[in-house]
Structure formats: C-alpha cells, structure tokens
N, C-alpha and C positions, 0 to 999 in steps of 0.2 A: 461475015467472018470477022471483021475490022471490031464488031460490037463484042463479039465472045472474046476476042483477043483482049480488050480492051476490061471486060470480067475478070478474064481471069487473071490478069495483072492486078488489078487490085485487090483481088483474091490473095495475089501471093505476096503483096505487100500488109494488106492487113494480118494476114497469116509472119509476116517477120514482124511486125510491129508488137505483137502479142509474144512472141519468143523472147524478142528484147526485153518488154514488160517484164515476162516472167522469170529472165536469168535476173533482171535489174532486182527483183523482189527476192527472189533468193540469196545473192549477194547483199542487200539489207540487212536480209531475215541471218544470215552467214557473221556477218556486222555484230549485229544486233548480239547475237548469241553468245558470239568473242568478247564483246562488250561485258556483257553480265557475267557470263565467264571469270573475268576480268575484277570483277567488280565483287563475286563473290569469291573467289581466290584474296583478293585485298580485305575483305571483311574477317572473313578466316584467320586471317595472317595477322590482321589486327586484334579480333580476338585472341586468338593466340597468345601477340602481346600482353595484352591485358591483365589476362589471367595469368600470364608465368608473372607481372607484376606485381601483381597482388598477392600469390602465393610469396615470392620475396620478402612484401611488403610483412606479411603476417609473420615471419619469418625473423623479420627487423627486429620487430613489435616486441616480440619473446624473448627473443635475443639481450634488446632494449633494457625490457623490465629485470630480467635476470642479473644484468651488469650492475645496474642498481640497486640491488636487492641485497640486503643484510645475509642471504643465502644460511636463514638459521631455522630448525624444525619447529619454532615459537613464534613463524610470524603469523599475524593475521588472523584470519577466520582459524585455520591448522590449528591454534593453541588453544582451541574452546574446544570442548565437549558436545559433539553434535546435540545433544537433547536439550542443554541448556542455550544453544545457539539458539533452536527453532522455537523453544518457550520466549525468548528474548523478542524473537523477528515478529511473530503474533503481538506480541503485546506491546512494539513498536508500531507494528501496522496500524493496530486498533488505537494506539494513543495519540501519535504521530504525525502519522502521513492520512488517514479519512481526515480530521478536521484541517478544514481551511483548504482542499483541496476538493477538487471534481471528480466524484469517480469515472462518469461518463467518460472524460478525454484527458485520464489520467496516463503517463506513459511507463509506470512502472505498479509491479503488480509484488506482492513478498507472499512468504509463508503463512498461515496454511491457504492461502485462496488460491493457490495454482493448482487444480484440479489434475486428473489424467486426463482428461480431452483438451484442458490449456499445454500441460505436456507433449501431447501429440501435434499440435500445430504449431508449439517451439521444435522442435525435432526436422519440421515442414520447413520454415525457415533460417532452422541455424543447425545444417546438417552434422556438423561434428560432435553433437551432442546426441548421445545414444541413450538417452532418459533413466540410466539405474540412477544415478546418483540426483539426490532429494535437493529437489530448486530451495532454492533460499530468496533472490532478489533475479526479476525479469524484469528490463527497460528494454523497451520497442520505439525507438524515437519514427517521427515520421517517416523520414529518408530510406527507410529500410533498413537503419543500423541493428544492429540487436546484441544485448550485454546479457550475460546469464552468469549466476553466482551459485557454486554450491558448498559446502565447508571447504572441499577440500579442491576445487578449479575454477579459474573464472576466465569464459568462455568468451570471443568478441565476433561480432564482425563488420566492419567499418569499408566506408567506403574508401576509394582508391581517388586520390585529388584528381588525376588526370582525367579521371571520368569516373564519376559518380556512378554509371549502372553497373561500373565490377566492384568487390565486393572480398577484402583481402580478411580470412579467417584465421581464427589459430584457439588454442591453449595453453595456460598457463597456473601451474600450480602455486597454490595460494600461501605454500610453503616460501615464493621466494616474492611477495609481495611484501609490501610492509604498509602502503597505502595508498587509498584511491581516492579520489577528489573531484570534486566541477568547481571550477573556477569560471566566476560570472564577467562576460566581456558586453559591450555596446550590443553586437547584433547576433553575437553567438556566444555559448558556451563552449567551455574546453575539458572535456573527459582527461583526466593524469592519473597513470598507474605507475607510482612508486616515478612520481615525477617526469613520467616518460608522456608528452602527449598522445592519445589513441583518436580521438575525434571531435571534430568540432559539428557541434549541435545546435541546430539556428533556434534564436529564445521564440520561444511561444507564451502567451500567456499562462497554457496551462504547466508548462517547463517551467516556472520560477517555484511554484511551490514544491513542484515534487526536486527541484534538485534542493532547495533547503534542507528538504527531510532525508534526502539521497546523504550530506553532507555532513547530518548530525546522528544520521545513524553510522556513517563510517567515523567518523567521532569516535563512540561510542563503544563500538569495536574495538579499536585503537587501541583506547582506555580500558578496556576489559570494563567498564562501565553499565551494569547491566541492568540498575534500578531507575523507575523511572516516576520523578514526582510533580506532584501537582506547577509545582512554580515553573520547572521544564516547559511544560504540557501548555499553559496561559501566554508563556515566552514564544516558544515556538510559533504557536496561531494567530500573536499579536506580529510577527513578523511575516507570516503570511498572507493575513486577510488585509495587512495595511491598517496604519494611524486609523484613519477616518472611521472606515467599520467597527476599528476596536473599541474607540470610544464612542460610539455609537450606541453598542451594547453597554459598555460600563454607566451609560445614563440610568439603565434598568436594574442595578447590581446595587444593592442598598449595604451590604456587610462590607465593612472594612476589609475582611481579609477574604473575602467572595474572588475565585478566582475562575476564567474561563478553561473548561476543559471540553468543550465539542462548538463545531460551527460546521454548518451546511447552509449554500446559498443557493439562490434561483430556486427556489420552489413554487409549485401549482404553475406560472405562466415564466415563458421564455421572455416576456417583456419586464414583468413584475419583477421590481428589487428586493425579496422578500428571504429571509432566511430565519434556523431555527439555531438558539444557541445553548447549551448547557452550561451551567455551571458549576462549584462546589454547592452550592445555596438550591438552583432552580433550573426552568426551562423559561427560554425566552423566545417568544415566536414573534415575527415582526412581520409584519404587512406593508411594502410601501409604495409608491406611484412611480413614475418613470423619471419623474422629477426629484423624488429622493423622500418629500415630502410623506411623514408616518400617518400613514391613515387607520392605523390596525396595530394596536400591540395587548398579545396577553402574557400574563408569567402566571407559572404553576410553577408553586415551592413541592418538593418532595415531600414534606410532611401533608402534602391536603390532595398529592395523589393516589388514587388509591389500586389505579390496573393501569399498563401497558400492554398493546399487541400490538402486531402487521396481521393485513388482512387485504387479501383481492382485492382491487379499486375500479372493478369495474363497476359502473352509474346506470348500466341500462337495465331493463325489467325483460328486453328483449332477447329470448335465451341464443340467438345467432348473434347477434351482436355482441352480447359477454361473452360464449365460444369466441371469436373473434378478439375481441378486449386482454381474455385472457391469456389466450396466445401471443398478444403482445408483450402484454405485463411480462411474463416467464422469459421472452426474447430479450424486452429491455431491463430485467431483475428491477422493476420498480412495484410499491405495494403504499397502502396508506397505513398511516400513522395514529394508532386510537390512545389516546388519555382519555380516562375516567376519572374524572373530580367532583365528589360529595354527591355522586347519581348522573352528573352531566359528562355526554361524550362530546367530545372532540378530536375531530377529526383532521391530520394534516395532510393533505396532496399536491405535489405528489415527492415521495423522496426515494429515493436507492435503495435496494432491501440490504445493504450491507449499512449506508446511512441511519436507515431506522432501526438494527438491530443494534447498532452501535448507542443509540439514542437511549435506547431500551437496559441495554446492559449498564451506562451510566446511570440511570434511573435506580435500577436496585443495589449498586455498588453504594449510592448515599443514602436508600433510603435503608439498606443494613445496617448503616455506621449511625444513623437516626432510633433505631427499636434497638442498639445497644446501647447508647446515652440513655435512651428513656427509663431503661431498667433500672428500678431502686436499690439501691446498695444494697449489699448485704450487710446487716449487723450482725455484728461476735458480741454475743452480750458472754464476759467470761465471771463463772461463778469462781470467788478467791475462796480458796481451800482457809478453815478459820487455822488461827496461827496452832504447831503442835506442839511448840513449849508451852503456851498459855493452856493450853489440851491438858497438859501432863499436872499443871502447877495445881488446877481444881480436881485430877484424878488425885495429886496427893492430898486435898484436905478431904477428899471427902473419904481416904484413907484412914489418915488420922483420927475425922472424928467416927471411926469404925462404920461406918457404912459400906466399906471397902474393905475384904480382906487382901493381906498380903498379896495372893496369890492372884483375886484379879484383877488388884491394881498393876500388876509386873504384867499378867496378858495385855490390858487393854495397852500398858505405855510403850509394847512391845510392837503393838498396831500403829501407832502413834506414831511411833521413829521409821517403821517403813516406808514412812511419805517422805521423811528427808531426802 
C-alpha cells in the first residue's frame, strides 16, 4: 500500500507540475500577444503619423510654391501652346539629353518616349496622376521620389525627412510656377520650384548629366527659347562628358568649325572605354583599353557613307539561342549599328536602339545639307530684249527709203512701243 500511495503522489505532483507549466505558457503566450498587441497599435499610430505628415507636408509644398508664384495665366509651361511644347521636348530630347548621357540609368525620360505602358506604371507609382493629361518630363530618382510634368501640372512626390519610407504627394498648377531648377550641392542636389526647396536628391554619376539638361531645358522654357543650334548642342556635351573626353575626340575633328553633336559611351564591353561620336563633319568611333590607351579608331565623313540601319545583334547560327538573344535584345532595346562605306560593312555593338536611331537620324540630317551644296547652281542666262528706239530709228529709214509704207511702218512701231 506504502508503494501505491507513494505513485500516486507523484502522480499528483507531476500532474500540478504540468498545470503550472501550462498556465505559465499561457500567461507568456497572454504576454506575448499584449506585447504585439502593443507593438502593432504603436506602428499604426506611427503610421498614422506619418502619413497625416506628409499629407501636411504636400500641403506646405503647394501652399509654398503658390505664395511665391507671380500668380499670372503666362507662367511657365501654361503660356506655350501644347503642340509646339511637345515638338520642342522631342527635339530637346533628341539633341540634348541622349548625347553625353546613358540611357540605360538615365533618371529622366521626355516626350514622345513615354509610351502607354510607361504611363501605366507612372500611374503605379504616382497615384494622383490619372494619365489624361500628355507626360511632357518624368524623373524617377532612386529613392522613390517621382516628378511628372505635363503643360498644364506638375505632379511630386518626395520623401518625408523624418522617414524616408512615407512619401508626401500633391499638385500644382504650372499656372502658378514660374521656375524649376536643381542646384548642384557636394553630396546632393536640391530640386526648387519657384525657389521653394522640394527635395534633395543624392548625386549619382548618372544624375550629373541628366540634371544639366534637366536645367537647360527649364532655361529654355523660361525664355520661350525654342531653337536649338549646333553651338548649344557641342556646349552642352562638352560639359557633360568632361574636358578630357571632349578633347579626346577633337583630336579627330580636322574642320575648324567641326562641331560635336552626338556621344555615346561604353559600347561592345562593360570594361572597354570605347565610344561613338558624331559630328557636323563625320562619325568617330573609338576603341580603347582600360588603360585609356587608343587602340582602334575609325572616322566616316558623311560624304563616303553610303546606308545606315539597326539590325538584331544576335551572333549565333543557333535558332534557341537567337530566340533567346532576341528576347533579350527587345527587353534590353539594344540592336547593332550597320555603316556601309564604298561596299564595306561595319558593324557597331553594341548600342541602345534609341542611341542608334539617334545616330542614324544625324547621319541623314548632314548628309541632306551635303546633296544640297552639291547641286550646281542654276544659271539665268537672261536674253536682253534689243533696244525699241534703236528698233524704231531703222523701221524709219527703211521707211523713208520706201521699202516701208506708211502704214506698216506705224504697225510695226506700234509693236515696238508695247514693250516699253
């Protein structure tokens, strides 16, 4: 009896020990829950925060720019004519902002290359923007920021200092702007709308050229400025690509007044410092080592090219492997580069197909203004009418010595005097 008694006492002790166990776990797990509880009620609440912050903040922003604003229906983008804005923005794009810039890890994209499926993923992330109204200028900086321009609003959304993952938005009609600017600081830029700071944007290398052209095309606007010449175009890319490169290529430029108007760098290898540059004159393609050192240069003058294309750059013979190739190509819009000179092809890879149509379109814009020079003048060869008094003076001798009657010496001098 002493043995069973002695069971089931410890029967009834491991049986409290396991009760205890399990209130102690539930009281944890009771803990624990209040905890988080806790934890997500204070995330909430700081959200919360955040965003009535930022709504604020956008708020400021608007406010900001309006206070400062000439408040007149002639500022800005508003006092251009949509049509001639978006012929302007094209042909800023194309002269502009492609040379001396990457397209690859470019942060800002203009008219017309904003397609409707670029539309729809600005929409994605810059919700206050309901896509009727025709993109003019899109900057996507890293951070998340996002700026969108159309004639008539220019849309932000910027982060919040106190925490960069919220995200204070807003609009502001371009009626009460009067100017936009990036001012270049040590480790950041400074976005200003009509002198009101909006955001500061940390410099990246591929940020220095797009906000030059970001800068010269609000310029531009400004000034109602909307022609855009060769000497612009050389200046611009000479501040771009840097001293060094610029005279790099001017080694290859033999015309005194040869000015550059396209540059494209890093082409065929991520290693290779090799680029392709246009000029008024020619094309200049350079091949060089990691060292700097030219191991490879050709020029074609426009007069001795005779075709340009883009053309698929897939290399294999392998038809799954070009499927494959090609599908890249179209993902990363890169294509190869053909010059035909005097029967010889040459071929560039690899460049951007906006790169190489751009290349392409300088090619026939000189080699037109090349087969208009060539044309031989026209000559005016002019026949002078013989004199009509000297006309009149032998109708009268031959009058007098009767060879001529009266009557048709007075027709003929009657013809005569018509021509006076």
């Amino acid at each position: 009896m002493a043995f069973m008694d002695k069971m089931k006492d410890m029967a009834g002790k491991a049986k409290a020990t396991m009760e205890s166990a399990a209130q102690a776990t539930k009281e944890k797990y009771e803990q624990v829950k209040q905890e988080n509880a806790e934890k997500k009620a204070q995330k909430e609440a700081y959200i919360a925060e955040m965003e009535s912050k930022a709504a604020e903040y956008g708020q400021s922003l608007c406010s900001m720019v309006n206070e400062k604003g000439s408040a007149t229906p002639e500022s800005f983008m508003s006092r251009i004519a949509e049509k001639e804005l978006l012929a302007f923005t094209k042909d800023f794009y194309d002269k502009m902002v492609l040379p001396g810039s990457k397209a690859s890890v470019s942060c800002i994209i203009m008219h017309p290359y904003i397609d409707e499926k670029k539309v729809k993923t600005i929409q994605k992330k810059l919700s206050i923007y309901d896509g009727t109204e025709t993109p003019i200028l899109y900057m996507n900086e890293a951070e998340g920021q996002q700026f969108l321009l159309t004639r008539d609003h220019f849309y932000f959304k910027v982060c919040l200092a106190e925490d960069k993952k919220f995200y204070a938005q807003g609009t502001i009609d371009c009626k009460d702007i009067d100017s936009i600017k990036i001012e270049n600081g040590e480790s950041e830029c400074i976005l200003k709308v009509n002198d009101v700071t909006f955001a500061a944007i940390k410099i990246r290398d591929a940020y220095k050229q797009d906000f030059i052209t970001l800068n010269e095309y609000f310029k531009n606007i400004a000034e109602q400025d909307f022609e855009i010449v060769p000497e612009e175009i050389d200046r611009l890319i000479h501040e771009k690509i840097g001293d060094k490169i610029y005279q790099h290529i001017k080694k290859y430029m033999t015309y005194e007044d040869e000015l550059v108007m396209y540059y494209a760098g890093g082409l065929d290898s991520l290693a290779a410092m090799d680029y392709i540059a246009c000029t008024t004159k020619q094309i200049i393609i350079v091949n060089r080592e990691m060292l700097g050192a030219t191991s490879n240069v050709k020029q074609f003058y426009y007069e001795d090219i005779t075709s340009m294309a883009t053309e698929q750059n897939s290399k294999s013979d392998d038809l799954l492997v070009a499927v494959i190739d090609s599908a890249l190509t179209a993902a990363l819009k890169v294509c190869d580069l053909i010059i035909m000179v005097a029967g010889a092809k040459e071929k560039i890879s690899t460049l951007y197909t906006i790169e190489a149509e751009r290349v392409i379109a300088i090619y026939h814009e000189y080699r037109k203004e090349l087969k208009k020079g060539s044309q031989p003048a026209q000559t005016i060869i002019q026949q002078n009418e013989p004199d009509v008094l000297e006309q009149i003076e032998k109708l009268s001798k031959l009058r007098d010595s009767g060879i001529l009657s009266d009557e048709e010496f007075n027709q003929k001098k009657a013809v005569l005097l018509e021509k006076l």
